[in-house]
TIZA-178567 format. One record per atom (N, C-alpha, C): residue number from 0; z, y, x; atom name. Coordinates in nm, 3 decimals, m for minus. Last residue first. Layout:
BEGIN
PT num      zz      yy      xx atome
PT NUM       Z       Y       X    CA
...
// end
This chain:
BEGIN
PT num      zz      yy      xx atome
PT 105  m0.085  m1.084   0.102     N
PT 105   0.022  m1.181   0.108    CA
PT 105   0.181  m1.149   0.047     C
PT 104  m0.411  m1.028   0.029     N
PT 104  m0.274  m1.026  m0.033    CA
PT 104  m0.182  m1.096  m0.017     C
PT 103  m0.766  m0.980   0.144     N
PT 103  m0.630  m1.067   0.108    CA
PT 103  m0.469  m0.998   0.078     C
PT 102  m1.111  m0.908   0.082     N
PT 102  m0.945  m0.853   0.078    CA
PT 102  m0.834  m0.939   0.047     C
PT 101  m1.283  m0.995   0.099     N
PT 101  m1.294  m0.927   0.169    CA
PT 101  m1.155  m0.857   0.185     C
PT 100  m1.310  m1.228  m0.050     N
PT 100  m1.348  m1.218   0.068    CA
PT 100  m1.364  m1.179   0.145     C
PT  99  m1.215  m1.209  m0.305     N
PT  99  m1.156  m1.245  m0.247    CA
PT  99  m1.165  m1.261  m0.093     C
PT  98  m1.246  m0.946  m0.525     N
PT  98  m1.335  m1.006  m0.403    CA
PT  98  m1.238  m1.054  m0.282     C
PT  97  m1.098  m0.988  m0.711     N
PT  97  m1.220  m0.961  m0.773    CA
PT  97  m1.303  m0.973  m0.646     C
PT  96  m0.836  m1.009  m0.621     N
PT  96  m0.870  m1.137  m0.699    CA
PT  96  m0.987  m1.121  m0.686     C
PT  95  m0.825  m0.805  m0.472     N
PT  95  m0.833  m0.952  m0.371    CA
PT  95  m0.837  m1.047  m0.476     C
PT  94  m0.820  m0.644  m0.672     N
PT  94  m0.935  m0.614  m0.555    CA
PT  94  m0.931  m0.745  m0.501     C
PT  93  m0.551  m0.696  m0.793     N
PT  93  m0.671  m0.719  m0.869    CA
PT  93  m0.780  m0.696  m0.742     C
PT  92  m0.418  m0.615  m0.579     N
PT  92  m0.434  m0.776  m0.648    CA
PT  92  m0.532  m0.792  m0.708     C
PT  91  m0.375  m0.343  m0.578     N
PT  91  m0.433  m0.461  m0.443    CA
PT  91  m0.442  m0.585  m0.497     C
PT  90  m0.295  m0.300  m0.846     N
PT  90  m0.386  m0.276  m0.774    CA
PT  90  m0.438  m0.326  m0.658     C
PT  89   0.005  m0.395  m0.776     N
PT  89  m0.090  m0.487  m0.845    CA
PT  89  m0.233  m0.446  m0.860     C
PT  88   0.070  m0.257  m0.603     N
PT  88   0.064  m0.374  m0.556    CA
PT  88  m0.034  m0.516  m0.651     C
PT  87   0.049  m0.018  m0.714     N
PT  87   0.016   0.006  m0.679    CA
PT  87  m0.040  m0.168  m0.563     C
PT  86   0.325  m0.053  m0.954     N
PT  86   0.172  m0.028  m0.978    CA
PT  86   0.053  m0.074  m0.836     C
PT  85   0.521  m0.172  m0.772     N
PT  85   0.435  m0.262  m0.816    CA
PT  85   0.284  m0.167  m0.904     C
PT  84   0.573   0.110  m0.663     N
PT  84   0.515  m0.023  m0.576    CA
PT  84   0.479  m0.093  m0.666     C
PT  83   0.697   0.235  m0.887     N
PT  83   0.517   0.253  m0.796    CA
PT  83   0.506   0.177  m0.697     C
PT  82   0.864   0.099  m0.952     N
PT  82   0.773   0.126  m0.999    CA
PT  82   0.641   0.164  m0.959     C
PT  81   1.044   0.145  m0.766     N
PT  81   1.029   0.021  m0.769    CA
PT  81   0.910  m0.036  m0.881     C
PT  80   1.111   0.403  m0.765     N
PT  80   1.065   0.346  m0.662    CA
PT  80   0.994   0.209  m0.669     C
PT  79   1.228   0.364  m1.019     N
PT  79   1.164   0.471  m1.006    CA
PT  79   1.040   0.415  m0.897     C
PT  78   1.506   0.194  m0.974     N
PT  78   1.406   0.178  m1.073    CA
PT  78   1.246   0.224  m1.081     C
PT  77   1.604   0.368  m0.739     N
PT  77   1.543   0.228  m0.749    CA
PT  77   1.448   0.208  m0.806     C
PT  76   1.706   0.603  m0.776     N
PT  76   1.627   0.580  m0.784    CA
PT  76   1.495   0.465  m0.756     C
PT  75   1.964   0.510  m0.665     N
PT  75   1.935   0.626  m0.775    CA
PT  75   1.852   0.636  m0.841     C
PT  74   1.982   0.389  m0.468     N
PT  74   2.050   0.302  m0.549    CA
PT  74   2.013   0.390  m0.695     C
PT  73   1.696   0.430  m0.246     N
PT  73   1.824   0.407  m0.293    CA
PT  73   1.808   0.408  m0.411     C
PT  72   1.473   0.205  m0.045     N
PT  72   1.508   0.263  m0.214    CA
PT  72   1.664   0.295  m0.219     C
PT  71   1.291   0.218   0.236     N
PT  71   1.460   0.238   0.152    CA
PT  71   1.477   0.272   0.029     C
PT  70   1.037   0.094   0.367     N
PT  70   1.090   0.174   0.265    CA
PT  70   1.241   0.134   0.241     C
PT  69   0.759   0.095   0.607     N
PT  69   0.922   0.057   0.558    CA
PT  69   0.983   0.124   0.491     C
PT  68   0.433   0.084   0.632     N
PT  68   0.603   0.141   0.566    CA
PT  68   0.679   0.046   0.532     C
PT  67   0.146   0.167   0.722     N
PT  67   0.278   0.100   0.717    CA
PT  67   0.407   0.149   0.710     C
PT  66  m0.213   0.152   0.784     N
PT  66  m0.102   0.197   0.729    CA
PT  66  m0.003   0.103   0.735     C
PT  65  m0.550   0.125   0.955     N
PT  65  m0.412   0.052   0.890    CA
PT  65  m0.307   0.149   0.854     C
PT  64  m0.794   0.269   0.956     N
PT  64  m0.795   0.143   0.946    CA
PT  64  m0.653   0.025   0.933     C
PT  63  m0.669   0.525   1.129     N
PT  63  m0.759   0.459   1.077    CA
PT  63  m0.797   0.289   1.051     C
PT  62  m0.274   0.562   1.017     N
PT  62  m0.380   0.582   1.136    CA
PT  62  m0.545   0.484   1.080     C
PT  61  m0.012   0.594   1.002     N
PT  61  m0.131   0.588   0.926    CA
PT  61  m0.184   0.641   1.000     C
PT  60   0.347   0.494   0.873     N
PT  60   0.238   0.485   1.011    CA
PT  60   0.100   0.476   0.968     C
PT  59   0.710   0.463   0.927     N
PT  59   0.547   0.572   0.838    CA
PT  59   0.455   0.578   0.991     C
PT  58   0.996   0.354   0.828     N
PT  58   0.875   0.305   0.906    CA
PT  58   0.760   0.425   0.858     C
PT  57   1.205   0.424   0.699     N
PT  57   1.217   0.362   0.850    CA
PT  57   1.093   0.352   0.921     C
PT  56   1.170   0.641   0.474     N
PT  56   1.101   0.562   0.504    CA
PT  56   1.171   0.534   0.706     C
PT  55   1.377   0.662   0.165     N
PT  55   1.396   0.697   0.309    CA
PT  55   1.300   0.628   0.383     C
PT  54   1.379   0.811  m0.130     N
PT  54   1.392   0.743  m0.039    CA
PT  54   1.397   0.736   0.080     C
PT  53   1.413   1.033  m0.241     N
PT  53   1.448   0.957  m0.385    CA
PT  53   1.405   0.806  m0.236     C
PT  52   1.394   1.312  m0.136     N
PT  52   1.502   1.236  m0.165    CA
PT  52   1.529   1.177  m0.223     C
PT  51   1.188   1.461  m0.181     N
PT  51   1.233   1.487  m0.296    CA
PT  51   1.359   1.413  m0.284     C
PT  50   0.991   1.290   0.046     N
PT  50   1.062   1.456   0.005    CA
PT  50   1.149   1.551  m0.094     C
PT  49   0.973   1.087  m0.071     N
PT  49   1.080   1.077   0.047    CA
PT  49   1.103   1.227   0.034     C
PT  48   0.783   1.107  m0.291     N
PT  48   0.947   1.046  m0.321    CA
PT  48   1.035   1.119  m0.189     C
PT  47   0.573   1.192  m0.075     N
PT  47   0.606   1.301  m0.179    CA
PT  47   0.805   1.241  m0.232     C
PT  46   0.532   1.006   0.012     N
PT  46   0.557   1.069   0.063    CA
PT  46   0.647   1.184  m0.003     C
PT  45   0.436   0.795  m0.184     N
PT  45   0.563   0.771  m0.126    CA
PT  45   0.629   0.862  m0.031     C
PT  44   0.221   0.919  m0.270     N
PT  44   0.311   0.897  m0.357    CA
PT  44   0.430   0.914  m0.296     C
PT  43   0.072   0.930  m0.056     N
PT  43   0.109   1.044  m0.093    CA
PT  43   0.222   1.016  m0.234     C
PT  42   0.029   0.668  m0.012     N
PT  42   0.070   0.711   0.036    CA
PT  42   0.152   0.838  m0.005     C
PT  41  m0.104   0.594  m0.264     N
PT  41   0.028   0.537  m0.248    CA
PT  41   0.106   0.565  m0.160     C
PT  40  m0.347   0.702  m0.271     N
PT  40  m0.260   0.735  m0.362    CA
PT  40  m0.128   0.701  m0.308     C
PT  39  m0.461   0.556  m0.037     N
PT  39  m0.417   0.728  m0.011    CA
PT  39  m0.338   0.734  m0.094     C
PT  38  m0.462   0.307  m0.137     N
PT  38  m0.407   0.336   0.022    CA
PT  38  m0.328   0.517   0.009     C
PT  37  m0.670   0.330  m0.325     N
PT  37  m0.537   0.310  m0.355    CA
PT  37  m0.415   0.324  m0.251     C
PT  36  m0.863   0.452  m0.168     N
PT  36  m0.847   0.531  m0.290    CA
PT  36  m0.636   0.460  m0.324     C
PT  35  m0.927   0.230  m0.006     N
PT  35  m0.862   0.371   0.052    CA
PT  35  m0.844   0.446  m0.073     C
PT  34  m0.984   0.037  m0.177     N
PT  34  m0.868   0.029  m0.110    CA
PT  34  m0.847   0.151  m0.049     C
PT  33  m1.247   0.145  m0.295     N
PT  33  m1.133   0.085  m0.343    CA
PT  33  m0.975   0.087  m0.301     C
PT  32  m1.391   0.206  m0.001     N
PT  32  m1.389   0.293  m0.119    CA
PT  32  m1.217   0.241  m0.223     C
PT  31  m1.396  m0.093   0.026     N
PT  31  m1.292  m0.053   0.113    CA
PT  31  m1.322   0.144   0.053     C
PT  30  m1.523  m0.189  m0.204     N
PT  30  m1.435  m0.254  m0.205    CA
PT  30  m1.319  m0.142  m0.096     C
PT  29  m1.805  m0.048  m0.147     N
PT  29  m1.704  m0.014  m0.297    CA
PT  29  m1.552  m0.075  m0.270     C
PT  28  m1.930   0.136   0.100     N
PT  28  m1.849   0.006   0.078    CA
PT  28  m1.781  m0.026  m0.014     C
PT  27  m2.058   0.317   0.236     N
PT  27  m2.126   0.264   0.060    CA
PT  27  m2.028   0.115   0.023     C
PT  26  m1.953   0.364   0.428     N
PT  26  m1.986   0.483   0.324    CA
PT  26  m2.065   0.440   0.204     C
PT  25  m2.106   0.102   0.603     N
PT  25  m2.038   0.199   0.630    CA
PT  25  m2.034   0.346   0.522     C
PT  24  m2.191  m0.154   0.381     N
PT  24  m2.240  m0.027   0.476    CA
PT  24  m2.122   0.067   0.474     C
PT  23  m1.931  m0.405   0.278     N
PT  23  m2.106  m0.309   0.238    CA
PT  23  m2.112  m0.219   0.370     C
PT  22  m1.745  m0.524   0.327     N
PT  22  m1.813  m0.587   0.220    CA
PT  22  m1.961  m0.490   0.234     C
PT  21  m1.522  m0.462   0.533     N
PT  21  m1.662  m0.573   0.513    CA
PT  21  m1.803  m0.592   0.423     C
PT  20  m1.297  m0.386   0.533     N
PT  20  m1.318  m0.518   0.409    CA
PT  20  m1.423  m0.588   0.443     C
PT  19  m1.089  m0.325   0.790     N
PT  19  m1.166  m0.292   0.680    CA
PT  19  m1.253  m0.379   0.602     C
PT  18  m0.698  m0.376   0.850     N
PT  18  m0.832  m0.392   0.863    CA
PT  18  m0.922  m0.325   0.783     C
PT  17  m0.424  m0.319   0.642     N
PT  17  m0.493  m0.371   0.818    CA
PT  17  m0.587  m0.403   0.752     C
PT  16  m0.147  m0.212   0.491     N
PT  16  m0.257  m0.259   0.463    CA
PT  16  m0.291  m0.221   0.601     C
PT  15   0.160  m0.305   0.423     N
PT  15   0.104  m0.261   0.490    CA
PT  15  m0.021  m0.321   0.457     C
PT  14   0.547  m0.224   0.355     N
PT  14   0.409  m0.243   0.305    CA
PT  14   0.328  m0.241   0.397     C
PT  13   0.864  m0.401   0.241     N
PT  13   0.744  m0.383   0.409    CA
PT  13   0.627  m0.353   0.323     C
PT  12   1.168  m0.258   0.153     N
PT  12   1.047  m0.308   0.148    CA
PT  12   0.922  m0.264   0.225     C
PT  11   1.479  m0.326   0.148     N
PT  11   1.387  m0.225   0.154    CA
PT  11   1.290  m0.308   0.168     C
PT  10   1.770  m0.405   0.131     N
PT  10   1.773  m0.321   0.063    CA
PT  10   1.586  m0.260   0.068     C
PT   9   1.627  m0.732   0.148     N
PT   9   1.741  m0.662   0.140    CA
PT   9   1.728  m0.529   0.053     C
PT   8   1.272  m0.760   0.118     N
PT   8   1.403  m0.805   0.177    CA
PT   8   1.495  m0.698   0.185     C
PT   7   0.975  m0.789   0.040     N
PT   7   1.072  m0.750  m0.030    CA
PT   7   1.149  m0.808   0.092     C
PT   6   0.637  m0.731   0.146     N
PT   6   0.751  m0.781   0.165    CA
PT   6   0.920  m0.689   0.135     C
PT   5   0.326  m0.735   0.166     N
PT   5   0.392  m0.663   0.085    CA
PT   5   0.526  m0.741   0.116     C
PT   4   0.013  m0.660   0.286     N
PT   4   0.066  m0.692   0.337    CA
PT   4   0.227  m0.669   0.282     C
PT   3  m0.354  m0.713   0.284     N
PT   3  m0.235  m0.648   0.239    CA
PT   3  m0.098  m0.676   0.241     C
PT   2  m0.645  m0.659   0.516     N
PT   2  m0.515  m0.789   0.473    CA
PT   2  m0.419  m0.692   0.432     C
PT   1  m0.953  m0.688   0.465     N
PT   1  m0.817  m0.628   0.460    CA
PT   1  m0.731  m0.721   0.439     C
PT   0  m1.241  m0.785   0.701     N
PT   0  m1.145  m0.825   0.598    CA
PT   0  m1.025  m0.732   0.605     C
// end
């Protein structure tokens, strides 16, 4: 099972995806296929912001089978920031609506 892992507080926000889904054979797994497709995008998204100075990550951690960030939005680019997290959060939603059994969303 993945567990996704999304928390707003103060100025910054917790992301993190743990575990692998389960759902199929190692390399034929559509669901964890799924989630590393959206895992990677979002990484390199947020990587790419922090290089450009549109945030600050407290936290960057990616290693097999989990990721994690702590994010700083500044005040400049909030809006911006605050955009590709929810793209990318509501992508994990739809996967834990469409197989709830292999992927959770808290």
């Amino acid at each position: 099972m993945t567990k996704v892992c999304y928390r707003e507080y103060y100025d910054k926000t917790l992301f993190s995806v743990e575990g692998h889904s389960g759902y199929g054979t190692r390399g034929e797994d559509v669901v964890c296929a799924g989630i590393s497709t959206l895992a990677g995008s979002f990484i390199n998204c947020i990587l790419d912001e922090e290089s450009n100075g549109r945030l600050k990550l407290h936290r960057n951690i990616i290693r097999d089978g989990y990721i994690c960030f702590e994010i700083e939005k500044f005040s400049f680019s909030k809006e911006r920031i605050e955009g590709i997290i929810d793209a990318f959060v509501t992508g994990f939603m739809m996967l834990a609506e469409s197989y709830p059994d292999y992927i959770t969303m808290e």
